[in-house]
VOBA-1610 file (N, C-alpha, C; in pm, whole numbers, padded with zeros to 5 digits, always signed):
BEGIN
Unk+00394-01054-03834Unk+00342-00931-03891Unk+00231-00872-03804Unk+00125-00958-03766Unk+00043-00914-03631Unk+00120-00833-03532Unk+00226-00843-03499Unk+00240-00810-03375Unk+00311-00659-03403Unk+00428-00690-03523Unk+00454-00562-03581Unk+00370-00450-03627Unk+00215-00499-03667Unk+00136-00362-03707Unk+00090-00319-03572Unk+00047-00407-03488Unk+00003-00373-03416Unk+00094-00263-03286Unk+00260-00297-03282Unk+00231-00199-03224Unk+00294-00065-03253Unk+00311-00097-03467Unk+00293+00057-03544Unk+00178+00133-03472Unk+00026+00059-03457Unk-00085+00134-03458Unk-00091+00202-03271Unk+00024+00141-03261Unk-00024+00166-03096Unk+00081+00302-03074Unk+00197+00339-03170Unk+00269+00451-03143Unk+00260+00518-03226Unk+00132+00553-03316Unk+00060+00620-03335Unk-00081+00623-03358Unk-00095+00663-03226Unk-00240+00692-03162Unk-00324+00820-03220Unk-00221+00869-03275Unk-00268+01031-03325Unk-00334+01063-03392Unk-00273+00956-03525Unk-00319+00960-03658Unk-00376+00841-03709Unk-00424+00861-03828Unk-00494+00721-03880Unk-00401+00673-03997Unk-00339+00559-04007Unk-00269+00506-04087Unk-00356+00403-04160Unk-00338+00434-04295Unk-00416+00393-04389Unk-00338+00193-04425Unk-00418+00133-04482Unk-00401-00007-04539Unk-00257-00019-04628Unk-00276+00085-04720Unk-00149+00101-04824Unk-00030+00151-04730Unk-00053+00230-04665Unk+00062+00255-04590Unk+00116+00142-04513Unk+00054+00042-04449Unk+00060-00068-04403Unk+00108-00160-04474Unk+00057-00160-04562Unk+00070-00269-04678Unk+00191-00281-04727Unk+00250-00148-04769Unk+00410-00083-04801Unk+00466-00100-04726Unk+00451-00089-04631Unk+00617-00089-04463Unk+00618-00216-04500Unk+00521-00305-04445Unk+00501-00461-04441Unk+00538-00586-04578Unk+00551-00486-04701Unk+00572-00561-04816Unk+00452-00666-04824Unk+00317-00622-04813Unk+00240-00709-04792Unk+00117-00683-04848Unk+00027-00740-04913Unk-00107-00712-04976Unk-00230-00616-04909Unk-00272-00530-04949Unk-00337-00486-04850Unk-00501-00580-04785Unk-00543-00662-04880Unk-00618-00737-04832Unk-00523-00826-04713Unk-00397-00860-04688Unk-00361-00926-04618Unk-00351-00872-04466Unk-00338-00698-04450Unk-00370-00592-04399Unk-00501-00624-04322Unk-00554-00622-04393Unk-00718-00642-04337Unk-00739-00743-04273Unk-00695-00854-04320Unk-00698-00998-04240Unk-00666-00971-04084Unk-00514-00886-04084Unk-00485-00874-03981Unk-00523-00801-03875Unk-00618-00696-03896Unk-00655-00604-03838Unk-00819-00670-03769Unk-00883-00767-03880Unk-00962-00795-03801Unk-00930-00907-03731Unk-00850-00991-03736Unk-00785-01044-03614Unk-00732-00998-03535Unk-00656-00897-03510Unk-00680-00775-03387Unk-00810-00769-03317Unk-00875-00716-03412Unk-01053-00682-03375Unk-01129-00819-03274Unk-01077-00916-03348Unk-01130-01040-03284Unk-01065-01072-03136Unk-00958-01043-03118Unk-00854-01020-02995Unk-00907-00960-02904Unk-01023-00840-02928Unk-01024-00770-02800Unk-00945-00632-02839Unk-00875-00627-02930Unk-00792-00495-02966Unk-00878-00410-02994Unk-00894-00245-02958Unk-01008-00179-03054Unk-00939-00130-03149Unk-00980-00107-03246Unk-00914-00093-03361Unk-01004-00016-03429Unk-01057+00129-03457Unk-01151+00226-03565Unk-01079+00227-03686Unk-01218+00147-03784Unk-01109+00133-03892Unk-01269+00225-04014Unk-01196+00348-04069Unk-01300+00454-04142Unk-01249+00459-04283Unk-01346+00419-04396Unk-01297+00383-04537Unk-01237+00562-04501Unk-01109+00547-04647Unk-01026+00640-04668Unk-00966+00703-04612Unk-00992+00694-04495Unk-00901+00739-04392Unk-00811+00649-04294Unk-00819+00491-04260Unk-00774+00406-04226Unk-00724+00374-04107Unk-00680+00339-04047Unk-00719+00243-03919Unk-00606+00352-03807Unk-00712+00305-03660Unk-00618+00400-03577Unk-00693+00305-03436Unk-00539+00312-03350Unk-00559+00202-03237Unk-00586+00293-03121Unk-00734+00230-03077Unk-00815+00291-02927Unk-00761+00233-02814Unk-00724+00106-02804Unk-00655+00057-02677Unk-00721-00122-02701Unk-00768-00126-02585Unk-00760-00288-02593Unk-00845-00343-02452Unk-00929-00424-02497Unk-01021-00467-02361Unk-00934-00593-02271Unk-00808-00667-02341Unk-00719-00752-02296Unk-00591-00673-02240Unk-00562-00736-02129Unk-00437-00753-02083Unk-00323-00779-02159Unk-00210-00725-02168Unk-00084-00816-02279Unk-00012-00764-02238Unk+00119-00825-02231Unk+00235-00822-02170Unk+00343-00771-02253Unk+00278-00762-02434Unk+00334-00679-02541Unk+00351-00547-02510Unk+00176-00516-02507Unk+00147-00386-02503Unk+00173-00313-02415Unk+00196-00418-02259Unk+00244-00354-02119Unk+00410-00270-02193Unk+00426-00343-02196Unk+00618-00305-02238Unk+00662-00216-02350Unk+00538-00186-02447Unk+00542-00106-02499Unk+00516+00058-02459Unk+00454+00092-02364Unk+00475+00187-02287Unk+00535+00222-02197Unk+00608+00100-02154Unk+00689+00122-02006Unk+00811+00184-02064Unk+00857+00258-01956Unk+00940+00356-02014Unk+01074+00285-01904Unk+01080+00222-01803Unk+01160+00146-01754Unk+01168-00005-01813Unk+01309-00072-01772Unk+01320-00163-01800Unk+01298-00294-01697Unk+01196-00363-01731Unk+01130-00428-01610Unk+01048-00588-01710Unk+01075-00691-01666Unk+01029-00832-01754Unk+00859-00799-01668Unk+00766-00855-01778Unk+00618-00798-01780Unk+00550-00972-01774Unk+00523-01031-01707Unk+00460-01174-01698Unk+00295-01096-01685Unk+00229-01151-01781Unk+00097-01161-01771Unk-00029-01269-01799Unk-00110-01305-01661Unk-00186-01408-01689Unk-00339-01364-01693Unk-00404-01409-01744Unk-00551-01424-01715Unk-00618-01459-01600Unk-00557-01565-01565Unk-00593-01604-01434Unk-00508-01677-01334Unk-00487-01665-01226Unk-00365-01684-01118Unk-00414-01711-01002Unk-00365-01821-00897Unk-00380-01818-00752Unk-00349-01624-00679Unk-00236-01601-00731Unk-00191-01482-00673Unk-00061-01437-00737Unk-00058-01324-00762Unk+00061-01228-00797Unk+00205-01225-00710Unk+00112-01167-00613Unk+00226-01226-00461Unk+00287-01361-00454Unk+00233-01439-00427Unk+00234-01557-00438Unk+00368-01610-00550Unk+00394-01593-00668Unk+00395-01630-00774Unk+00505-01558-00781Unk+00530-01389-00723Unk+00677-01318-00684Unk+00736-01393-00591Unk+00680-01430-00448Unk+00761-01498-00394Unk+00854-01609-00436Unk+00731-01729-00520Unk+00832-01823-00608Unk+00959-01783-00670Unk+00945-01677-00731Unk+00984-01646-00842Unk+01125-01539-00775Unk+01146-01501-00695Unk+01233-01489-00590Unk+01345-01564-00554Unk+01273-01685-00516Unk+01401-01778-00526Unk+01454-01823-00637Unk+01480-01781-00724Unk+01550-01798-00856Unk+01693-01669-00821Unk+01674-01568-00802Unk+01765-01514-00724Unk+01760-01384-00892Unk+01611-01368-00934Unk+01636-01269-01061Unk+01700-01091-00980Unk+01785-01095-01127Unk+01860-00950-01106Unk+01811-00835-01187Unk+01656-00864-01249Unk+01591-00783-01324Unk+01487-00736-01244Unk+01421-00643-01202Unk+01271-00622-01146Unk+01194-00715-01256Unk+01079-00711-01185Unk+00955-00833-01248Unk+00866-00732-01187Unk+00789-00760-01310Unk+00623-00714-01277Unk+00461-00822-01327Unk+00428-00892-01260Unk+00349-00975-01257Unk+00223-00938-01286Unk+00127-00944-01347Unk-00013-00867-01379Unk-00132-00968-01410Unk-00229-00972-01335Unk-00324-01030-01388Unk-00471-00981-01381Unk-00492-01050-01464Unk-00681-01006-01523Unk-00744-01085-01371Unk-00726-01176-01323Unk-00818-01270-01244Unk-00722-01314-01086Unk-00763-01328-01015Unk-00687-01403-00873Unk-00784-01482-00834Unk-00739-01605-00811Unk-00847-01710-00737Unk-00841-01686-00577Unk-00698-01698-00535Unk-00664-01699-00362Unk-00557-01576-00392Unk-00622-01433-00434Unk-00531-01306-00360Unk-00572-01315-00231Unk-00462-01253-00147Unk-00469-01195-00057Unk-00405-01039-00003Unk-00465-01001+00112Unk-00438-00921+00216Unk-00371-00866+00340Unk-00359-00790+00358Unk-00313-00768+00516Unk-00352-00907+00578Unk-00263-00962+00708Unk-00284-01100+00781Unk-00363-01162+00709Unk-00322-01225+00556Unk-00387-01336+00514Unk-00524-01348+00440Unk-00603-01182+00502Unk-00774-01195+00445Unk-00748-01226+00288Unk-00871-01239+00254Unk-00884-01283+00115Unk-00926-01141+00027Unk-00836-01100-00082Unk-00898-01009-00192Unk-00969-01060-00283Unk-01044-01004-00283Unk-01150-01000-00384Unk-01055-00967-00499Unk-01060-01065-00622Unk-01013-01022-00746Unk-01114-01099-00877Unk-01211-00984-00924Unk-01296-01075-00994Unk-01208-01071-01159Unk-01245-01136-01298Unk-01223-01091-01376Unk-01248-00948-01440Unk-01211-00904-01528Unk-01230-00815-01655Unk-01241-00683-01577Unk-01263-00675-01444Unk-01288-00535-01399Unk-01230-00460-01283Unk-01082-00531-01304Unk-00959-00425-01216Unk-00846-00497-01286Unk-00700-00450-01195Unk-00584-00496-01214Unk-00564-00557-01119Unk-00415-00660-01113Unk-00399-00711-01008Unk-00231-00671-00980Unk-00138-00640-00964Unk+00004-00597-00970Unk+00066-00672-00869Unk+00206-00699-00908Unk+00308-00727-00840Unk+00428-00740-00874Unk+00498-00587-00845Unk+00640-00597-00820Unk+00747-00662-00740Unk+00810-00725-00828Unk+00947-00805-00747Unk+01031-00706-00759Unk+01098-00607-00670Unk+01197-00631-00673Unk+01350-00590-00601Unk+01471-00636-00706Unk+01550-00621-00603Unk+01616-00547-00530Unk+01638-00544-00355Unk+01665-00427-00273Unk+01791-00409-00202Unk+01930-00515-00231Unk+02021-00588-00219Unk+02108-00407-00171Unk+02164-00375-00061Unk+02200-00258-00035Unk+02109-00179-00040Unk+01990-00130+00007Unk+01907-00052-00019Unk+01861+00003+00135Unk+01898+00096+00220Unk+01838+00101+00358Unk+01691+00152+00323Unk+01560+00062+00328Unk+01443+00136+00313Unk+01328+00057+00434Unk+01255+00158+00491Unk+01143+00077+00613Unk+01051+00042+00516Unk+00917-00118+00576Unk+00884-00107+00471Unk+00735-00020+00495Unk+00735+00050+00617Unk+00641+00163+00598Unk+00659+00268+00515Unk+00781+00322+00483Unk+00832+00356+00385Unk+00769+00331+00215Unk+00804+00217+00181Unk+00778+00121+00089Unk+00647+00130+00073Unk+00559+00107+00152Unk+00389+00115+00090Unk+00345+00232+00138Unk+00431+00329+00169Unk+00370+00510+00171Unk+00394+00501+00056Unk+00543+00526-00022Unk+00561+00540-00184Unk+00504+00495-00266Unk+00446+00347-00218Unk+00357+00295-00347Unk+00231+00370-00359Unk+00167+00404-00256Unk+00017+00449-00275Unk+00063+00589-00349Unk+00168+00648-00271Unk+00205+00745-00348Unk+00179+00781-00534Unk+00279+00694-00586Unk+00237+00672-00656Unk+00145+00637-00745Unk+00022+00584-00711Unk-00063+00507-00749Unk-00174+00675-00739Unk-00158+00701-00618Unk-00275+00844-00654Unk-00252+00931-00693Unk-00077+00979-00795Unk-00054+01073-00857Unk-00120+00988-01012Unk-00108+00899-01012Unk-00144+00799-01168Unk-00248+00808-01189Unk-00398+00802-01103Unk-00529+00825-01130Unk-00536+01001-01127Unk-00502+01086-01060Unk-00494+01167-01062Unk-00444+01253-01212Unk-00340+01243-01239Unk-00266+01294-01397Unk-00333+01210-01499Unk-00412+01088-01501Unk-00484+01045-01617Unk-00589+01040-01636Unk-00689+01054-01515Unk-00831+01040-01517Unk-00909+01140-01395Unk-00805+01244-01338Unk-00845+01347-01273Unk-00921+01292-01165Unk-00880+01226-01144Unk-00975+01102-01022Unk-00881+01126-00943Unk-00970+01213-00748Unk-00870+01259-00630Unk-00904+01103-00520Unk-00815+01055-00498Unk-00808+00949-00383Unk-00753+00978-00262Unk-00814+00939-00155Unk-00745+00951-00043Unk-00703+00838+00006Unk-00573+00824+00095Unk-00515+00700+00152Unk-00549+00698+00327Unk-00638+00561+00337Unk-00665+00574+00454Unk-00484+00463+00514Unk-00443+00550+00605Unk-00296+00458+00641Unk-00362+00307+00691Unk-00248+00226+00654Unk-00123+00247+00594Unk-00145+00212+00447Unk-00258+00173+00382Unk-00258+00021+00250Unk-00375+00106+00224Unk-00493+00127+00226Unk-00584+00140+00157Unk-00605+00231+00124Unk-00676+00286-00044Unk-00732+00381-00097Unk-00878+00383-00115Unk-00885+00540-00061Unk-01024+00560-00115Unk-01112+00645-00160Unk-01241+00616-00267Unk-01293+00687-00331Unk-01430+00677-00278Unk-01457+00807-00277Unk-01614+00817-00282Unk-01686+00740-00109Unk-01595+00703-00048Unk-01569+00607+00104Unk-01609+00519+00055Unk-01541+00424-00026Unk-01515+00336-00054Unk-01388+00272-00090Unk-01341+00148-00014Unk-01228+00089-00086Unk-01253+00050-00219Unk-01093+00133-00290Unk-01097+00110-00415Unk-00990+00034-00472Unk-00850+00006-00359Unk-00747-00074-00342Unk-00699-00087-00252Unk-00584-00153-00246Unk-00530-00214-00117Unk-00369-00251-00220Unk-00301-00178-00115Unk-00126-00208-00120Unk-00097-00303-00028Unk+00014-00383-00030Unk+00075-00498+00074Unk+00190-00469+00028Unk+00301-00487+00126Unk+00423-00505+00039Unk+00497-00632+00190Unk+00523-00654+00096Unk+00639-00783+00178Unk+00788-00816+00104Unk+00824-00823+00246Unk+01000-00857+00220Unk+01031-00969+00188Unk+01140-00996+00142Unk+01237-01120+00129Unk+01370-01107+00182Unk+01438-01148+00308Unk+01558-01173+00334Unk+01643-01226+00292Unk+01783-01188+00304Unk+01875-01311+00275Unk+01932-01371+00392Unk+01906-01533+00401Unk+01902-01640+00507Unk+02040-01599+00574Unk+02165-01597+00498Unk+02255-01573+00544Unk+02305-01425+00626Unk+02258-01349+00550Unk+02299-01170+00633Unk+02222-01124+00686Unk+02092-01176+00667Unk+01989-01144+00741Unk+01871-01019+00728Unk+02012-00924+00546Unk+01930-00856+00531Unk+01869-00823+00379Unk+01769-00766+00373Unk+01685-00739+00228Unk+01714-00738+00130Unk+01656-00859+00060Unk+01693-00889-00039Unk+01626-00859-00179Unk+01494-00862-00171Unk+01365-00838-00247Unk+01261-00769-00175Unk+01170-00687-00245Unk+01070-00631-00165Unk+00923-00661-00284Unk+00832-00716-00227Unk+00724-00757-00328Unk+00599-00625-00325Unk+00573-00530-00367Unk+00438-00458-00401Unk+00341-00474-00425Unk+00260-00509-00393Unk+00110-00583-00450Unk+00009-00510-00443Unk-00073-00504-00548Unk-00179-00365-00542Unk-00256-00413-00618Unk-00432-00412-00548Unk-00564-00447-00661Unk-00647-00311-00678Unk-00680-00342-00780Unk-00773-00193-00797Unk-00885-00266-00878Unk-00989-00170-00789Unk-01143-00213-00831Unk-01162-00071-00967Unk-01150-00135-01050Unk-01211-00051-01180Unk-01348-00018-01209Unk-01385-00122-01242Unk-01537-00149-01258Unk-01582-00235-01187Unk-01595-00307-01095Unk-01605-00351-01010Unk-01705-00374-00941Unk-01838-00439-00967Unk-01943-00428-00864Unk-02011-00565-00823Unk-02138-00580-00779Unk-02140-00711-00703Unk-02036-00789-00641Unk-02001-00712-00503Unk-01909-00748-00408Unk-01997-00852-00328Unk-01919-00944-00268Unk-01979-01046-00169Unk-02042-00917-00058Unk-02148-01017+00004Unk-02220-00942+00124Unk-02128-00875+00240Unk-02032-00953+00256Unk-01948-00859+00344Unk-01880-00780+00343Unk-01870-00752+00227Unk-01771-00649+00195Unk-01818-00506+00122Unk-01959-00519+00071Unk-02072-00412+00009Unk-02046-00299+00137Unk-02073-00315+00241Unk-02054-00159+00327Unk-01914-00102+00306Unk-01796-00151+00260Unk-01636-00101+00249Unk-01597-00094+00126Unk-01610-00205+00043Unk-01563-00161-00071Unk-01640-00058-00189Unk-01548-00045-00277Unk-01570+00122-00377Unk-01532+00049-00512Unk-01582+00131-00612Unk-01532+00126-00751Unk-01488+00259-00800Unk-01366+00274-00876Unk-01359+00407-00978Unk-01451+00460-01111Unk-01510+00319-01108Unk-01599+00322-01255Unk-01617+00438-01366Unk-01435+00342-01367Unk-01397+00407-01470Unk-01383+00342-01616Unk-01503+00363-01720Unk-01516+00259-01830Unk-01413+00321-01957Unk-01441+00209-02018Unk-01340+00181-02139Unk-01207+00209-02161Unk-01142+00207-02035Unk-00998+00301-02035Unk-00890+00180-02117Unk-00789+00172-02127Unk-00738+00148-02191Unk-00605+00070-02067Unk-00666-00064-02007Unk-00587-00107-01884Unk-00425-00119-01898Unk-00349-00175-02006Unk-00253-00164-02060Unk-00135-00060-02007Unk-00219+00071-02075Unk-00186+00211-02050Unk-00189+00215-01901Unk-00291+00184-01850Unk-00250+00235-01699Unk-00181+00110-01641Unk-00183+00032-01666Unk-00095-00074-01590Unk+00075-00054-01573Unk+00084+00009-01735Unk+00219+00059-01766Unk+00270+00202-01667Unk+00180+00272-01659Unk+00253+00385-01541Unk+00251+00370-01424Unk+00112+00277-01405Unk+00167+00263-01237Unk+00293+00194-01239Unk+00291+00096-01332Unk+00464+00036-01297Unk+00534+00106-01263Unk+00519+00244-01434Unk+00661+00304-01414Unk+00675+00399-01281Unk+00559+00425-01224Unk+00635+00560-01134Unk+00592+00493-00999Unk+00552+00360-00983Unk+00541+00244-00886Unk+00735+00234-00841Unk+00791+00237-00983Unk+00958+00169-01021Unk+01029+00295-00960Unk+00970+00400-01002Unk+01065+00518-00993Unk+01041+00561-00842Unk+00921+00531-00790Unk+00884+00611-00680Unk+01009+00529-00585Unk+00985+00405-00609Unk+01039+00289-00462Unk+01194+00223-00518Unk+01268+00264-00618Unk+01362+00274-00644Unk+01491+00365-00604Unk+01393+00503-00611Unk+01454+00630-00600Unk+01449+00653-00437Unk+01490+00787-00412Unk+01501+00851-00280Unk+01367+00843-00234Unk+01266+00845-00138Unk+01159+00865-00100Unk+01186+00965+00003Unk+01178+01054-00038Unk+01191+01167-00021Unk+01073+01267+00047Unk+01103+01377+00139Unk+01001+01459+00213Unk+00867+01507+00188Unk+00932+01552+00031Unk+00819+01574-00062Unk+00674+01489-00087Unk+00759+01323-00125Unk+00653+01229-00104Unk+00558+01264-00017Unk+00627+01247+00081Unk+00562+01232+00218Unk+00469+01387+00297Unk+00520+01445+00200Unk+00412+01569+00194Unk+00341+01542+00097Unk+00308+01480-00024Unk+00184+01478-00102Unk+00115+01337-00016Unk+00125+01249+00030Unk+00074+01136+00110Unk-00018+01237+00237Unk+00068+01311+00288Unk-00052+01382+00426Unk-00108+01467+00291Unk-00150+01506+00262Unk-00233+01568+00175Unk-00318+01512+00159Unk-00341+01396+00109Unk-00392+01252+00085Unk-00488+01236+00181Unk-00397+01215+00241Unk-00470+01160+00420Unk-00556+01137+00450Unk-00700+01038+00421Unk-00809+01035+00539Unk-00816+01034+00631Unk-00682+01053+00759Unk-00671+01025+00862Unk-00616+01156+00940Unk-00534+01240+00904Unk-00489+01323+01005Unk-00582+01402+01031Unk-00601+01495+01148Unk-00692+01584+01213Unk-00801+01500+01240Unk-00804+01346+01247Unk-00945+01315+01286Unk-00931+01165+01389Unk-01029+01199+01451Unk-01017+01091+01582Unk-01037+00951+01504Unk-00953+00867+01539Unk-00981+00683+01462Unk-00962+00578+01598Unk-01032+00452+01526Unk-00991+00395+01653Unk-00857+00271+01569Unk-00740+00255+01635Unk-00666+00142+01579Unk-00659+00015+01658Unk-00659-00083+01557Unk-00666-00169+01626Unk-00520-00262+01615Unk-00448-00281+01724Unk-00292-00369+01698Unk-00306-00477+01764Unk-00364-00530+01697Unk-00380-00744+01663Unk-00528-00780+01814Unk-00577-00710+01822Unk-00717-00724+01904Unk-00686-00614+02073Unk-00584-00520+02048Unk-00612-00405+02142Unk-00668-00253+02082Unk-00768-00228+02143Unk-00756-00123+02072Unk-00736+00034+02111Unk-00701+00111+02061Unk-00650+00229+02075Unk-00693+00314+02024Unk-00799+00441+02071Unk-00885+00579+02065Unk-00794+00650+02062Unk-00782+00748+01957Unk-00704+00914+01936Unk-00692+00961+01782Unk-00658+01095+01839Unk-00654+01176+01729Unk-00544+01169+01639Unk-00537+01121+01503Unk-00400+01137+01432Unk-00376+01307+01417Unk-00259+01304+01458Unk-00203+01410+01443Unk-00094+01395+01284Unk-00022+01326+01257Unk+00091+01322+01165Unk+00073+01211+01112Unk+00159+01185+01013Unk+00232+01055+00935Unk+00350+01060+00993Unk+00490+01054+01029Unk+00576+01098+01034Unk+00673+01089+00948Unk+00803+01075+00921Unk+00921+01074+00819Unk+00925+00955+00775Unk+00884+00845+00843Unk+00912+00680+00855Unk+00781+00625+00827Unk+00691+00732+00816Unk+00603+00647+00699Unk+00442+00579+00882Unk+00508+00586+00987Unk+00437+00605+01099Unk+00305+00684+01169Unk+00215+00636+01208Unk+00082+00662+01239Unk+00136+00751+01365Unk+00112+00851+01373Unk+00153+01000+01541Unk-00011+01062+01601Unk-00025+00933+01695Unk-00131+00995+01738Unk-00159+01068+01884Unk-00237+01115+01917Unk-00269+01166+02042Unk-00356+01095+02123Unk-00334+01020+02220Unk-00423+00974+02286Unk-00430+01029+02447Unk-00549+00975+02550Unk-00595+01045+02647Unk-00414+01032+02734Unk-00335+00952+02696Unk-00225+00902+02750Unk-00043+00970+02714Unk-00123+01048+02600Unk-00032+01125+02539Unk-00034+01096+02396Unk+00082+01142+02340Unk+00135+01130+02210Unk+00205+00973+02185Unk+00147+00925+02069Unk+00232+00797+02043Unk+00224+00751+01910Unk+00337+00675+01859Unk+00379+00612+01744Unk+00359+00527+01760Unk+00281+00481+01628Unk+00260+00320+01585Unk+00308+00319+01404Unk+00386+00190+01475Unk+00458+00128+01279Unk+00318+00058+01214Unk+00278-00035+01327Unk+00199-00097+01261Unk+00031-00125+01347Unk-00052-00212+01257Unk-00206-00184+01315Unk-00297-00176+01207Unk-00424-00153+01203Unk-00516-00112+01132Unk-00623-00062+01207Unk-00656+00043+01107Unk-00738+00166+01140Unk-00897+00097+01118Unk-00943+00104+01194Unk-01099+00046+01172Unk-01177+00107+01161Unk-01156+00238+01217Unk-01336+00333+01213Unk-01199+00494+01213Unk-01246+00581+01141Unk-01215+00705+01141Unk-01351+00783+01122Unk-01341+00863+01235Unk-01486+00994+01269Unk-01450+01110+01176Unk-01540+01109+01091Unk-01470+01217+00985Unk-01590+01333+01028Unk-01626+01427+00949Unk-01682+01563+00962Unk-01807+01491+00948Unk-01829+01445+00834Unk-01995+01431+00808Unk-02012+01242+00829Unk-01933+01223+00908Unk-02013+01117+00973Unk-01895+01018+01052Unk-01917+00877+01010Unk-01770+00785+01000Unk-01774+00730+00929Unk-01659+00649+00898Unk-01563+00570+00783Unk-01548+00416+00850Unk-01613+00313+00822Unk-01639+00194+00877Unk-01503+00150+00747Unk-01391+00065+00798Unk-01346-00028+00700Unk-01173-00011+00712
//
């Protein structure tokens, strides 16, 4: 019965549904009503409950893998932990089982996330998300520069349409607010041993919510959205869904015209670095393939891959 009122109260958000009304669907006492609601309350659920007018659901300071799926508008299995070595990690396992459903992995906490080549993410409790999509790509021709253009894609139309919050994507993985990192995309493949080709593609994305007291090394780069009391659930559920739809579907020109839009990088001189060489010029483009088009003293050139270390912006530079 818990789980049934609860997520009456969650699909309608609108209105306030009274005890008796509860009490009636449920065939159930309305003091028994109450029991349940403040065991909700005790959960972490918010729950405004106003004599005579009666109870109406605000969202929820917990993670749940109920409530995830209750908004997802795709069909996708929702694993959610409190606390985890890694999301990634835990898709990969979970990979070799050979699932024919997408998976979406979510957690409140990461002990050993990681990063681009291995660094360590920062994933504290209670004050971001942690994501990871499995899934499967079995016939699918997609680059995976491709693949983590669409995800960020996604991810800054989602803060954008719910909390009017503008992000820019510094290429290829990181977002940022305010010049600050506020996430970081990875995506990694899975082959098949035998054909040699793609089999799974994993998405992984942290977002600093509230987020502060960063270790010492990382206070000059990283950012928060500090964005309070939102309702993580809710947003966990759309980035899925248009995470699902974006990298499912066509990735298409369009994308890739709202991504340079995005852009912390085009029109401005950066230096990249590809595995300890480094390389001075001006980005000129993204290109179709999801590719860094820059200008250097040497000419014009494409890079798939690298990281951007310093971009000279107008009013100063961008260390990170």
């Amino acid at each position: 019965m818990k789980t049934e009122i609860l997520s009456y109260l969650m699909q309608h958000t609108d209105e306030d549904t009274s005890g008796e009304q509860l009490a009636t669907r449920y065939q159930v006492s309305r003091n028994a009503v109450w029991k349940v609601i403040k065991q909700l309350q005790a959960e972490g659920y918010l729950i405004e409950s106003q004599h005579r007018r009666g109870y109406r659901y605000l969202g929820t300071k917990n993670l749940s893998a109920e409530q995830i799926a209750v908004h997802l508008q795709h069909s996708l299995q929702v694993q959610v932990f409190q606390t985890i070595d890694s999301t990634n990690k835990l898709a990969k396992q979970l990979a070799t089982e050979n699932p024919s459903r997408p998976l979406a992995i979510i957690a409140n906490q990461q002990t050993a996330g990681y990063g681009r080549y291995g660094r360590q993410y920062y994933s504290p409790k209670d004050t971001g998300v942690y994501i990871s999509l499995l899934l499967p790509m079995a016939n699918k021709n997609v680059t995976s520069g491709l693949l983590t253009t669409g995800a960020a894609v996604a991810v800054v139309k989602i803060f954008e349409s719910l909390y009017h919050v503008k992000l820019q994507i510094k290429w290829v993985n990181d977002l940022i607010y305010e010049n600050g990192k506020i996430a970081g995309i990875m995506t990694e493949g899975i082959t098949d041993f035998e054909t040699g080709s793609l089999s799974y593609v994993i998405v992984g994305i942290g977002i600093n919510l509230t987020t502060s007291n960063f270790p010492i090394e990382m206070q000059a780069k990283a950012g928060s959205l500090n964005l309070q009391d939102l309702d993580r659930n809710l947003l966990v559920a759309r980035l899925i869904d248009e995470m699902y739809q974006v990298l499912m579907g066509e990735l298409t020109p369009a994308l890739l015209a709202y991504y340079r839009e995005h852009s912390l990088v085009i029109g401005h001189e950066i230096v990249l670095d590809q595995r300890g060489k480094l390389i001075q010029g001006r980005v000129v483009d993204i290109d179709n393939q999801g590719a860094l088009v820059v200008a250097t003293t040497t000419g014009v050139q494409i890079f798939n891959g690298g990281e951007i270390t310093k971009v000279k912006l107008l009013d100063g530079e961008y260390h990170g």
